[in-house]
ChimeraX commands (.cxc) that place a marker at each C-alpha (Angstrom):
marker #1 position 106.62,258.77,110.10 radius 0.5
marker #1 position 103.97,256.57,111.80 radius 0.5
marker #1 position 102.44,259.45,113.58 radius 0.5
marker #1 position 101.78,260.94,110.16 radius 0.5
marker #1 position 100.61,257.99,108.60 radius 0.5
marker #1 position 97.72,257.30,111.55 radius 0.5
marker #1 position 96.90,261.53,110.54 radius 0.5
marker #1 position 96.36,260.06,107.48 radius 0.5
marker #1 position 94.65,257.06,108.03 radius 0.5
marker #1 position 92.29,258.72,110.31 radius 0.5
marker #1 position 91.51,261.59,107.48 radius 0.5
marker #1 position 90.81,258.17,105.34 radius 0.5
marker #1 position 88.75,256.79,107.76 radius 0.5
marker #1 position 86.61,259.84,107.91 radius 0.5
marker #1 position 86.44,260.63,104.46 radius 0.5
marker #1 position 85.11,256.64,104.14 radius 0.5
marker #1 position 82.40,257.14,106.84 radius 0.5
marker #1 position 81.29,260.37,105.17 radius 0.5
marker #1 position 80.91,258.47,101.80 radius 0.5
marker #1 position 78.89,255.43,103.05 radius 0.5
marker #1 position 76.94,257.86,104.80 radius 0.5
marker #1 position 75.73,259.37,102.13 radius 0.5
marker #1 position 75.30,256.66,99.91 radius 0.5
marker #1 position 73.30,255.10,102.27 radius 0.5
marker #1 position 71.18,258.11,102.83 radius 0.5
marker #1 position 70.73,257.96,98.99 radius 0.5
marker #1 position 70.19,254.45,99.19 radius 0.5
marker #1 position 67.26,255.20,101.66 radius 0.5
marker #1 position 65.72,257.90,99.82 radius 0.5
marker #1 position 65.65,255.68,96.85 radius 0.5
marker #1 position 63.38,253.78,98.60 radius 0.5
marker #1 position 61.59,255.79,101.06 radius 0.5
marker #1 position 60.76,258.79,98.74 radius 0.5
marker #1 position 61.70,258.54,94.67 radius 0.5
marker #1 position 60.36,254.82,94.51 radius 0.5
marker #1 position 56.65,255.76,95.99 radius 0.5
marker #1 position 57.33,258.58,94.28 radius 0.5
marker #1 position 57.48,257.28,90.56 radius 0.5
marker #1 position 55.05,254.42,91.31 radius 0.5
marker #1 position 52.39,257.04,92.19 radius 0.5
marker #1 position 53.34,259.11,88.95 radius 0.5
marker #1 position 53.45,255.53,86.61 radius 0.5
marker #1 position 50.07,254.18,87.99 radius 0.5
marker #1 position 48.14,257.84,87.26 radius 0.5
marker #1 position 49.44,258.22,83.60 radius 0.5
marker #1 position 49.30,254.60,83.20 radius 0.5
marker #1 position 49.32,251.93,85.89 radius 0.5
marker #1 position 45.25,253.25,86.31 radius 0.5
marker #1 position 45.18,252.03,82.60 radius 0.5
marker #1 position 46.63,248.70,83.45 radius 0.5
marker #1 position 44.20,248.19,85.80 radius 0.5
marker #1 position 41.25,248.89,84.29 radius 0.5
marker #1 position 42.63,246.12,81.47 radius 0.5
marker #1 position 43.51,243.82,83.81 radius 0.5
marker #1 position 40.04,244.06,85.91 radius 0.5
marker #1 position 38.12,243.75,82.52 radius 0.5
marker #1 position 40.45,240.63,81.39 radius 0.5
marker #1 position 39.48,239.50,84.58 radius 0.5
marker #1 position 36.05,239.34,84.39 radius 0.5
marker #1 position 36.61,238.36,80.70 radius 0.5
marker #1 position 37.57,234.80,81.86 radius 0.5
marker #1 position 35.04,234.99,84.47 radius 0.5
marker #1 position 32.41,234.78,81.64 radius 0.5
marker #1 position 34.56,232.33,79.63 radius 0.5
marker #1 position 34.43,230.01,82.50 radius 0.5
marker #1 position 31.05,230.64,83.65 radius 0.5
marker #1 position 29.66,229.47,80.18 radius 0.5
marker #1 position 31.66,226.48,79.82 radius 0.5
marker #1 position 30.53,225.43,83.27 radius 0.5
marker #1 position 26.97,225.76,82.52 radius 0.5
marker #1 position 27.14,224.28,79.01 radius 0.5
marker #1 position 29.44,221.30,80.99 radius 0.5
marker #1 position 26.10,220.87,83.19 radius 0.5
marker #1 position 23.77,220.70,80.22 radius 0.5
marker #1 position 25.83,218.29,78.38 radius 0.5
marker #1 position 25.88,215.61,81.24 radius 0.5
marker #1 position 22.20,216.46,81.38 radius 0.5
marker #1 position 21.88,218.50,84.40 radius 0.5
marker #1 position 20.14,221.76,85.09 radius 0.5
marker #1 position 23.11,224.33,85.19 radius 0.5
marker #1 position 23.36,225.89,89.52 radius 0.5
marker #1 position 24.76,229.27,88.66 radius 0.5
marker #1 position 25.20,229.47,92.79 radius 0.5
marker #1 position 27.60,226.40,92.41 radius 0.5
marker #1 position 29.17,227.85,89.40 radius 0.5
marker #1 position 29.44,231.16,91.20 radius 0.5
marker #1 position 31.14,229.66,94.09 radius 0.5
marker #1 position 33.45,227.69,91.52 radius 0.5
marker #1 position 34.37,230.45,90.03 radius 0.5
marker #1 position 35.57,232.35,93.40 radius 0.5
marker #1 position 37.31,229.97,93.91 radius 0.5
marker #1 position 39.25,229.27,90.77 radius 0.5
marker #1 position 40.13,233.26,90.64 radius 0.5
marker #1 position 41.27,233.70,94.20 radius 0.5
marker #1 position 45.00,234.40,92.98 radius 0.5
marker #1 position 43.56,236.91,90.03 radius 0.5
marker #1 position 41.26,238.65,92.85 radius 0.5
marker #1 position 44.43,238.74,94.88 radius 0.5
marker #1 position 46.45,240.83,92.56 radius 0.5
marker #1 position 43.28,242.92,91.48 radius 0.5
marker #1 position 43.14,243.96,94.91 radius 0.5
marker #1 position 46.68,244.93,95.46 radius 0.5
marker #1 position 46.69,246.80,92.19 radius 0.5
marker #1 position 43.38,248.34,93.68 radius 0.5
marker #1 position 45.48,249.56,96.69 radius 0.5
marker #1 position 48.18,251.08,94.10 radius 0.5
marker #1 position 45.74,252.76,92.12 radius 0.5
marker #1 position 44.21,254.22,95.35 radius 0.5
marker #1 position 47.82,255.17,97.30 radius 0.5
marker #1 position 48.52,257.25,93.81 radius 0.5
marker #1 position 45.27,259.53,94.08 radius 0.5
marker #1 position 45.86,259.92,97.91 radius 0.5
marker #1 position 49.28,260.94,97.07 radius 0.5
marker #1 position 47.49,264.00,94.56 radius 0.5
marker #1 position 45.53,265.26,97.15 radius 0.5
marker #1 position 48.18,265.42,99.48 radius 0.5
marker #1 position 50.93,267.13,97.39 radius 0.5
marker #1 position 54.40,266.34,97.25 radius 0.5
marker #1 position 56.51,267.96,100.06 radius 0.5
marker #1 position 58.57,271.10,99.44 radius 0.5
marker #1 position 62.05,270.69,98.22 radius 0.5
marker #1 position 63.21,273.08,101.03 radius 0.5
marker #1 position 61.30,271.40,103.32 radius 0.5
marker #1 position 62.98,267.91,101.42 radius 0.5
marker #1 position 66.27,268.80,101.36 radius 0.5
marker #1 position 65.95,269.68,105.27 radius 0.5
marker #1 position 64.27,266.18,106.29 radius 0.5
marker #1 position 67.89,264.43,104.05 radius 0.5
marker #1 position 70.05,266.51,106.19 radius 0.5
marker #1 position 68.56,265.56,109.08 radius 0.5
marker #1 position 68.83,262.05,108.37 radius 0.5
marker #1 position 71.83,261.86,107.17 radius 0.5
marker #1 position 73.50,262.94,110.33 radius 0.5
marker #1 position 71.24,260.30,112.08 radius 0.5
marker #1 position 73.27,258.09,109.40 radius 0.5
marker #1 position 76.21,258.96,110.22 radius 0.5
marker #1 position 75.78,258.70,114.28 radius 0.5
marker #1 position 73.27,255.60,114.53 radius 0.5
marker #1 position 73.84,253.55,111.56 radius 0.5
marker #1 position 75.37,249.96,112.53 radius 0.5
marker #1 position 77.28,249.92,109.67 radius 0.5
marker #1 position 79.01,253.02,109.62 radius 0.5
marker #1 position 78.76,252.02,114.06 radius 0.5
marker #1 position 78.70,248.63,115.40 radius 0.5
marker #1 position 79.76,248.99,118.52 radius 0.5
marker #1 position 76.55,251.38,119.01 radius 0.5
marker #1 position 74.78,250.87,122.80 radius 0.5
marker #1 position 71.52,248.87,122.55 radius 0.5
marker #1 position 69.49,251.84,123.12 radius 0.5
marker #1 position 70.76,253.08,119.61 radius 0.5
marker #1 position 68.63,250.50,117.35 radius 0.5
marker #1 position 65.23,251.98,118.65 radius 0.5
marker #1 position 65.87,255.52,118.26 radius 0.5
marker #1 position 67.24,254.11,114.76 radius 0.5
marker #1 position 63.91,252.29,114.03 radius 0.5
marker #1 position 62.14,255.48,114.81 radius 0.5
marker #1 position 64.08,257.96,112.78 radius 0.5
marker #1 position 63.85,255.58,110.08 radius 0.5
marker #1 position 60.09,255.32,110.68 radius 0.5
marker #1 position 59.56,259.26,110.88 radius 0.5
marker #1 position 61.69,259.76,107.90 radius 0.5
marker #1 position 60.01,257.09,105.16 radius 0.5
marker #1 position 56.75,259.02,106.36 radius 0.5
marker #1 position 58.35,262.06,105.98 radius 0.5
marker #1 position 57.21,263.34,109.25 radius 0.5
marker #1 position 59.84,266.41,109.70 radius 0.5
marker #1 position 59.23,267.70,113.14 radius 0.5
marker #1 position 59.67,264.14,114.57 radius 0.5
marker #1 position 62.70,263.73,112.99 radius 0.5
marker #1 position 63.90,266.90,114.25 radius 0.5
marker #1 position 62.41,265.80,117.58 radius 0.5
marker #1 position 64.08,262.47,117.69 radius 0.5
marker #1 position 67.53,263.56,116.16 radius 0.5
marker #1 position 67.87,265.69,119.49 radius 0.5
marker #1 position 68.06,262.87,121.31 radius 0.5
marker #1 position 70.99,261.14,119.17 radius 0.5
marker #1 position 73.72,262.70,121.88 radius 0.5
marker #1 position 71.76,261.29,124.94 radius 0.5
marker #1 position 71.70,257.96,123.07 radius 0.5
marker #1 position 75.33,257.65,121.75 radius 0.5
marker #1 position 78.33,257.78,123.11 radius 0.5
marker #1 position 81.62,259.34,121.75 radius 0.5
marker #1 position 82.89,258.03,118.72 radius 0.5
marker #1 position 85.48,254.87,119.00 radius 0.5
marker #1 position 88.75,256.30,118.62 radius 0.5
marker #1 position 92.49,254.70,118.16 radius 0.5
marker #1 position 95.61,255.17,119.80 radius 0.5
marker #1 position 98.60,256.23,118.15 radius 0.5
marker #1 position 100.27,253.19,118.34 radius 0.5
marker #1 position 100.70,250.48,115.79 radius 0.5
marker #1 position 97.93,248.46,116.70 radius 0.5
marker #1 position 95.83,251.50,116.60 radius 0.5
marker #1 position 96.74,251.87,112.89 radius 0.5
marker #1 position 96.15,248.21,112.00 radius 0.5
marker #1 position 92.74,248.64,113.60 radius 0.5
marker #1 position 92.10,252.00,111.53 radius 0.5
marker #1 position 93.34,249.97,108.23 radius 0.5
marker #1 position 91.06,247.21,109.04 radius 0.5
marker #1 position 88.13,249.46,109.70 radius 0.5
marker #1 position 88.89,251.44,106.38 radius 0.5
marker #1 position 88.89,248.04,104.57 radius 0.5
marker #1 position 85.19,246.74,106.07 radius 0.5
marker #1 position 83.80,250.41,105.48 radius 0.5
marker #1 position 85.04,250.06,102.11 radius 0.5
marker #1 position 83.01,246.73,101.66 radius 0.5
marker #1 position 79.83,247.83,102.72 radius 0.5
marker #1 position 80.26,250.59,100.30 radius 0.5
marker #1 position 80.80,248.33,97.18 radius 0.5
marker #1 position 77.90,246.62,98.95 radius 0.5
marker #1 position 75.67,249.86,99.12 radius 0.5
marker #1 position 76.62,250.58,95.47 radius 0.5
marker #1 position 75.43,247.85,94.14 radius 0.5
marker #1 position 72.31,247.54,95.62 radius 0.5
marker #1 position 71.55,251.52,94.50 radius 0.5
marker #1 position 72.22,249.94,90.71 radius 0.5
marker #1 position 69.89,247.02,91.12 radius 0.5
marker #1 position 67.18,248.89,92.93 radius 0.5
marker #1 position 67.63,251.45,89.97 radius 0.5
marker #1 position 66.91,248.53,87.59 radius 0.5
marker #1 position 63.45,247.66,89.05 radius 0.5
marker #1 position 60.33,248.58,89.40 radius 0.5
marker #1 position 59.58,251.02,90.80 radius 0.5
marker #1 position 62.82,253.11,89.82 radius 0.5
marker #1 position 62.52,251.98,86.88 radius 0.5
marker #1 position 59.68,253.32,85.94 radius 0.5
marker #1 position 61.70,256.62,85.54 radius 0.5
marker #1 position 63.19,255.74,81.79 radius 0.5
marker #1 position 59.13,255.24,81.11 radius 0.5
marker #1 position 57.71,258.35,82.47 radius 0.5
marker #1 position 60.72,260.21,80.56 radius 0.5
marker #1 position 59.21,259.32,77.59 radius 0.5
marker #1 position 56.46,261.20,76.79 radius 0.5
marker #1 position 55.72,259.68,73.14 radius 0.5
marker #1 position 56.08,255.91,74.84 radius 0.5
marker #1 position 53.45,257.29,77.31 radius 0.5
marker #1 position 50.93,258.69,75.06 radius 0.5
marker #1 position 51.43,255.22,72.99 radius 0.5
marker #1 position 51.20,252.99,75.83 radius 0.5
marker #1 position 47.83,254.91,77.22 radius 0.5
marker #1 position 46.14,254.40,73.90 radius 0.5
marker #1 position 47.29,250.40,73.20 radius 0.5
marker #1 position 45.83,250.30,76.97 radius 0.5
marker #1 position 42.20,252.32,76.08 radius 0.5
marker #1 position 42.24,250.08,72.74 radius 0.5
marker #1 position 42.35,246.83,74.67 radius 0.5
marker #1 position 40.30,248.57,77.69 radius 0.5
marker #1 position 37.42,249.31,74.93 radius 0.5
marker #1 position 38.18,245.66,73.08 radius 0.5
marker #1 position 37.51,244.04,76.63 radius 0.5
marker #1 position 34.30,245.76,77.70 radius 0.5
marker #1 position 32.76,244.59,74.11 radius 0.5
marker #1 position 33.62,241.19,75.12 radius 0.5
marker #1 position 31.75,241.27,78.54 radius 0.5
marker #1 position 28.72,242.87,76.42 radius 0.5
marker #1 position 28.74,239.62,74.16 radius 0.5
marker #1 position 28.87,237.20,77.03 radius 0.5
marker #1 position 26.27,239.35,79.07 radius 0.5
marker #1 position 24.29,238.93,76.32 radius 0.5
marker #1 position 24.19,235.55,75.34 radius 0.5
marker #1 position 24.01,234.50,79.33 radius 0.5
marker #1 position 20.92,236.76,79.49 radius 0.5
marker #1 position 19.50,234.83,76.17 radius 0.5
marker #1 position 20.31,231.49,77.58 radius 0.5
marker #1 position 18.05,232.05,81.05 radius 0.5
marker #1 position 15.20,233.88,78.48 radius 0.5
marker #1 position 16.11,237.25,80.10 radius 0.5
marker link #1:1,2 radius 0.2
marker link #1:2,3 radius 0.2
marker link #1:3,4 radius 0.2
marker link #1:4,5 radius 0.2
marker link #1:5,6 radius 0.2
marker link #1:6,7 radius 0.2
marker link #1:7,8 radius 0.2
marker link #1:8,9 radius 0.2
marker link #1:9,10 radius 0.2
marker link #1:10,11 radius 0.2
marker link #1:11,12 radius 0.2
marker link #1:12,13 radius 0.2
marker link #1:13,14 radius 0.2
marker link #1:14,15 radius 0.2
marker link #1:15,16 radius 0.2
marker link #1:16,17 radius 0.2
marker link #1:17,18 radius 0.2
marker link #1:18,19 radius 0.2
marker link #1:19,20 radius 0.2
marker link #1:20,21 radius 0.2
marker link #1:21,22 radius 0.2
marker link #1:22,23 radius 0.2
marker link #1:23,24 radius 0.2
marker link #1:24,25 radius 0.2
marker link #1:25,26 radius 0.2
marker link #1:26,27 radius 0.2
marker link #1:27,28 radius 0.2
marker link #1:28,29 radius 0.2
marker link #1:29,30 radius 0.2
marker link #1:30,31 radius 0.2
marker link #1:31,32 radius 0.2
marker link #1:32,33 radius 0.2
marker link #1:33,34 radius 0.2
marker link #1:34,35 radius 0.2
marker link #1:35,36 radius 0.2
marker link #1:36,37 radius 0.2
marker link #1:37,38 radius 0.2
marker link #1:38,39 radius 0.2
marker link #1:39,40 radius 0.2
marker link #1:40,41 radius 0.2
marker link #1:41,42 radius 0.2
marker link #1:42,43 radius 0.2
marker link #1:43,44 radius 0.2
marker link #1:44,45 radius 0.2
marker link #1:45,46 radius 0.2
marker link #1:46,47 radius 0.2
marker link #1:47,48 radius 0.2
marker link #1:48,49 radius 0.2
marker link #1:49,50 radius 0.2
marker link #1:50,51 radius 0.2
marker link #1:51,52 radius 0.2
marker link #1:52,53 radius 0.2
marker link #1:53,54 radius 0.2
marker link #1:54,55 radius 0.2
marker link #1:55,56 radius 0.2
marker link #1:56,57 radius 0.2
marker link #1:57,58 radius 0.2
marker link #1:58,59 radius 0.2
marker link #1:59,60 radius 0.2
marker link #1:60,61 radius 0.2
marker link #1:61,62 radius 0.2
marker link #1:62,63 radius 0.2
marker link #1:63,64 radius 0.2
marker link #1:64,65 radius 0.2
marker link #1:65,66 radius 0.2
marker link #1:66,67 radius 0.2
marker link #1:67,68 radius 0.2
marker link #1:68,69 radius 0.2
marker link #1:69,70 radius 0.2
marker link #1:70,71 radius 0.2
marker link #1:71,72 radius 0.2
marker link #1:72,73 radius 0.2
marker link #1:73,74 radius 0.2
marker link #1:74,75 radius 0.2
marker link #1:75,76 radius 0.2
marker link #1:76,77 radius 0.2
marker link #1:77,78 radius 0.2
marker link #1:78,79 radius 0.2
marker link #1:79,80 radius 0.2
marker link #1:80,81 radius 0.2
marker link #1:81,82 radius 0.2
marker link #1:82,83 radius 0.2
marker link #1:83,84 radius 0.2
marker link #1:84,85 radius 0.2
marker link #1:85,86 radius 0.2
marker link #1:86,87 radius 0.2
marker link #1:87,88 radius 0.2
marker link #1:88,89 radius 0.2
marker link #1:89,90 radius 0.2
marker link #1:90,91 radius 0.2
marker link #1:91,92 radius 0.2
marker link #1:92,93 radius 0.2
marker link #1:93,94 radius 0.2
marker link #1:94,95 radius 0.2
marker link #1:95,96 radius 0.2
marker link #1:96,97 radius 0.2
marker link #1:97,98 radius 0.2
marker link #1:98,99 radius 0.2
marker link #1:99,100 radius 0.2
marker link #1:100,101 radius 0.2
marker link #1:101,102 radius 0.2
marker link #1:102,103 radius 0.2
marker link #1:103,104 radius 0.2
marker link #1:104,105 radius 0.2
marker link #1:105,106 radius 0.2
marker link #1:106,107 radius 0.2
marker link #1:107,108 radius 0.2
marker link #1:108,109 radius 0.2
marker link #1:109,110 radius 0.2
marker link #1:110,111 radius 0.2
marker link #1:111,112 radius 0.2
marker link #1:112,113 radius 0.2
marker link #1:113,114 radius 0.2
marker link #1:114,115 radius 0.2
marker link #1:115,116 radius 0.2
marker link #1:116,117 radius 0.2
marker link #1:117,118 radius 0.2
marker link #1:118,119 radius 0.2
marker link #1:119,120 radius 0.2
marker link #1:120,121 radius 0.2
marker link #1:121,122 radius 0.2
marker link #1:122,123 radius 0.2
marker link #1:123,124 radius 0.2
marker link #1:124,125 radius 0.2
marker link #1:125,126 radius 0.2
marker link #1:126,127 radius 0.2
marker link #1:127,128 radius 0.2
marker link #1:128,129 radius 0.2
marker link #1:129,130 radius 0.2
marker link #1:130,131 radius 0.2
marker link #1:131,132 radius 0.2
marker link #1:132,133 radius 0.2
marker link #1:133,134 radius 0.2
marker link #1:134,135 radius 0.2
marker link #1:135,136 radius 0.2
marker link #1:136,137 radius 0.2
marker link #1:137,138 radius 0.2
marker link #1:138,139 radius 0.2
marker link #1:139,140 radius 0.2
marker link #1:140,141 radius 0.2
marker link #1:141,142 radius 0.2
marker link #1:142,143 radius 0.2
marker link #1:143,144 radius 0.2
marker link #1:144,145 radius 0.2
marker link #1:145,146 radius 0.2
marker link #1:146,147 radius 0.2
marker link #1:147,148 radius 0.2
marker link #1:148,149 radius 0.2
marker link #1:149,150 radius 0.2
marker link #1:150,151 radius 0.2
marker link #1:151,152 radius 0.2
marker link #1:152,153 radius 0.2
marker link #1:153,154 radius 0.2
marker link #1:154,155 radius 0.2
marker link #1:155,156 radius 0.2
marker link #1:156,157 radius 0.2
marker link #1:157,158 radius 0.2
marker link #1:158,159 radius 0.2
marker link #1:159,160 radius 0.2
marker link #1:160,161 radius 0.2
marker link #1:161,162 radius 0.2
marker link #1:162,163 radius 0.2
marker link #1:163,164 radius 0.2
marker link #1:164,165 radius 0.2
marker link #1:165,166 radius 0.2
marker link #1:166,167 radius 0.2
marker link #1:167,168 radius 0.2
marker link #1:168,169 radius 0.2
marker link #1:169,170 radius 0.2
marker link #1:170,171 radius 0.2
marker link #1:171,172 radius 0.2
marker link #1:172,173 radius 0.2
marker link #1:173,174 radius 0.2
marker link #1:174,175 radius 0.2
marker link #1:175,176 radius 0.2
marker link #1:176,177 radius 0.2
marker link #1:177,178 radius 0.2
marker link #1:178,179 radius 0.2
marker link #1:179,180 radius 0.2
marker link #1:180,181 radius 0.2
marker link #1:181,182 radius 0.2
marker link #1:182,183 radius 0.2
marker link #1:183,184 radius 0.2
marker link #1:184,185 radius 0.2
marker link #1:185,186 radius 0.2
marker link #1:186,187 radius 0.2
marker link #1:187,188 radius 0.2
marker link #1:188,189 radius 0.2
marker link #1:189,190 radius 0.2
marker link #1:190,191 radius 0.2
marker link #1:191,192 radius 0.2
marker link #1:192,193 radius 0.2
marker link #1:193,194 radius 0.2
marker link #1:194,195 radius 0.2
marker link #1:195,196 radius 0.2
marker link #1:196,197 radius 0.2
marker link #1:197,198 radius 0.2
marker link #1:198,199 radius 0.2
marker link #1:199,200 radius 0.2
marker link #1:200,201 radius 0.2
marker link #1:201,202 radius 0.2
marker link #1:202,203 radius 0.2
marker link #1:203,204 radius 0.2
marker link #1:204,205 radius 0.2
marker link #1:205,206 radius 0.2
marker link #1:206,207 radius 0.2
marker link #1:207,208 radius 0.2
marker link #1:208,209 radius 0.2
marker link #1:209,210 radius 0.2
marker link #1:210,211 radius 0.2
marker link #1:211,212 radius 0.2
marker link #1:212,213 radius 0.2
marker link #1:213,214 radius 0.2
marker link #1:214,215 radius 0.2
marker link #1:215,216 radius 0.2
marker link #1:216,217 radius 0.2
marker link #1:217,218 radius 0.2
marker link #1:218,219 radius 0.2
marker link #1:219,220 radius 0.2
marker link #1:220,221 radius 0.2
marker link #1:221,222 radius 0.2
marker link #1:222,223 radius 0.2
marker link #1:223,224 radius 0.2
marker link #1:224,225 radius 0.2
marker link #1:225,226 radius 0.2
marker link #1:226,227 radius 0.2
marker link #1:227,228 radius 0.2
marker link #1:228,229 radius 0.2
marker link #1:229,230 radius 0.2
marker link #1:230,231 radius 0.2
marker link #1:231,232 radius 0.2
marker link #1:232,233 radius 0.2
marker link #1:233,234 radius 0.2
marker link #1:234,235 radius 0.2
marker link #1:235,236 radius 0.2
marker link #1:236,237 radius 0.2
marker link #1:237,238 radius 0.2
marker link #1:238,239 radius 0.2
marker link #1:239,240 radius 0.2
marker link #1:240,241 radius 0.2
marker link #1:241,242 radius 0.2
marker link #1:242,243 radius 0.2
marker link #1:243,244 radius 0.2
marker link #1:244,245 radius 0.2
marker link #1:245,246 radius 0.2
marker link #1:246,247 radius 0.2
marker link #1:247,248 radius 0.2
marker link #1:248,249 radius 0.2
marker link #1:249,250 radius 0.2
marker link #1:250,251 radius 0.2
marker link #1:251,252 radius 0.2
marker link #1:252,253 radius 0.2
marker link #1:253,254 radius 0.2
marker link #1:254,255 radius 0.2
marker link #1:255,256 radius 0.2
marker link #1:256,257 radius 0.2
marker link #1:257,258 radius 0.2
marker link #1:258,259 radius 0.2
marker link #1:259,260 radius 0.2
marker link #1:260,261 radius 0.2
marker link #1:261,262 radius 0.2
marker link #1:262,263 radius 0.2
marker link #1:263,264 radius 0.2
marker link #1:264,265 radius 0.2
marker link #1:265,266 radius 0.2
view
């Protein structure tokens, strides 16, 4: 009776391994590939948008700011120093400038990401299996008691695979059996079972763990973005509100031009 029941602990065991291996292969790709993924398809139908609105805005308050300092010079009777004001200004917009810039970066990573097409889903589906096996063999959860040697090759599978660079993944997964050695296993004796059950029981918390970190990364940005992108009629709506404000914006910069020009008789 207890020689069947460690058979069938052991097929448990497995059959755990196998499914926190693959959710944290999923969890990974989630990541690695679908986030970047639907960031880079949001910000070119309408993060771009959002940028352009939120640069304009920007400068917006810029010239908001820029007038009230100079009139706040003229009404303590000083001759306005639009270097000083300039400087203020910099200054006072360093976090705005801040985000600009990373949304700049965004913006930038999407149209790289056009020019450099999306990889194959042959070639895709090869570069998961490939790293899933790495899961399964090199992952400290699924194998703490891995040799130190382990984490780097880890790092650098990881690495290879959130660039997608297949060939070094293939390269580096050949060198998994050099690296790791063979697989704990457990007597058939009643502390063997006991340390199968207890094994079974942490594998099974670090799946509930997993899974719930897959739902709240599929909550945010940029996963999120997903429910968006489906929507092809909350698209087409959010792109015009965006070209609306975009257009709204650039008339306001016109006005302040304008009347800064008129104030320095230029």
């Amino acid at each position: 009776m207890e020689m069947n029941e460690h058979a069938t602990t052991r097929l448990k065991l497995d059959s755990l391994r196998e499914q926190l291996a693959n959710l944290i292969e999923l969890l990974n790709h989630l990541e690695t590939v679908e986030g970047p993924n639907l960031r880079n398809a949001y910000m070119l139908a309408i993060g771009r948008l959002e940028f352009q609105a939120f640069e304009l805005d920007m400068e917006c308050r810029k010239w908001r700011r820029r007038l009230q300092l100079r009139q706040t010079s003229l009404n303590r009777g000083e001759r306005p120093d639009p270097a000083a004001i300039e400087r203020l200004l910099d200054k006072e917009m360093a976090e705005y400038a801040c985000r600009l810039e990373e949304w700049r970066r965004d913006c930038h990573a999407a149209y790289a990401s056009t020019q450099m097409g999306y990889m194959p889903s042959a070639e895709m589906a090869n570069l998961r299996g490939l790293y899933l096996d790495a899961v399964k063999r090199l992952h400290p959860d699924l194998n703490p008691d891995m040799p130190p040697q382990a984490a780097d090759l880890w790092n650098r599978l990881q690495k290879a695979y959130k660039e997608g660079r297949v060939l070094d993944v293939k390269f580096l997964a050949t060198l998994v059996d050099d690296v790791v050695g063979a697989r704990k296993t457990f007597p058939r004796t009643a502390e063997g079972l006991a340390a199968m059950r207890t094994e079974c029981e942490r594998l099974r918390s670090q799946m509930r763990a997993v899974e719930q970190e897959i739902e709240k990364k599929k909550r945010e940005k940029p996963l999120a973005y997903r429910l968006i992108l489906e929507d092809k009629k909350l698209v087409a709506r959010r792109q015009n509100e965006l070209k609306v404000q975009i257009e709204g914006l650039a008339r306001q910069i016109r006005t302040f031009e304008t009347e800064w020009r008129a104030a320095h008789g230029r």
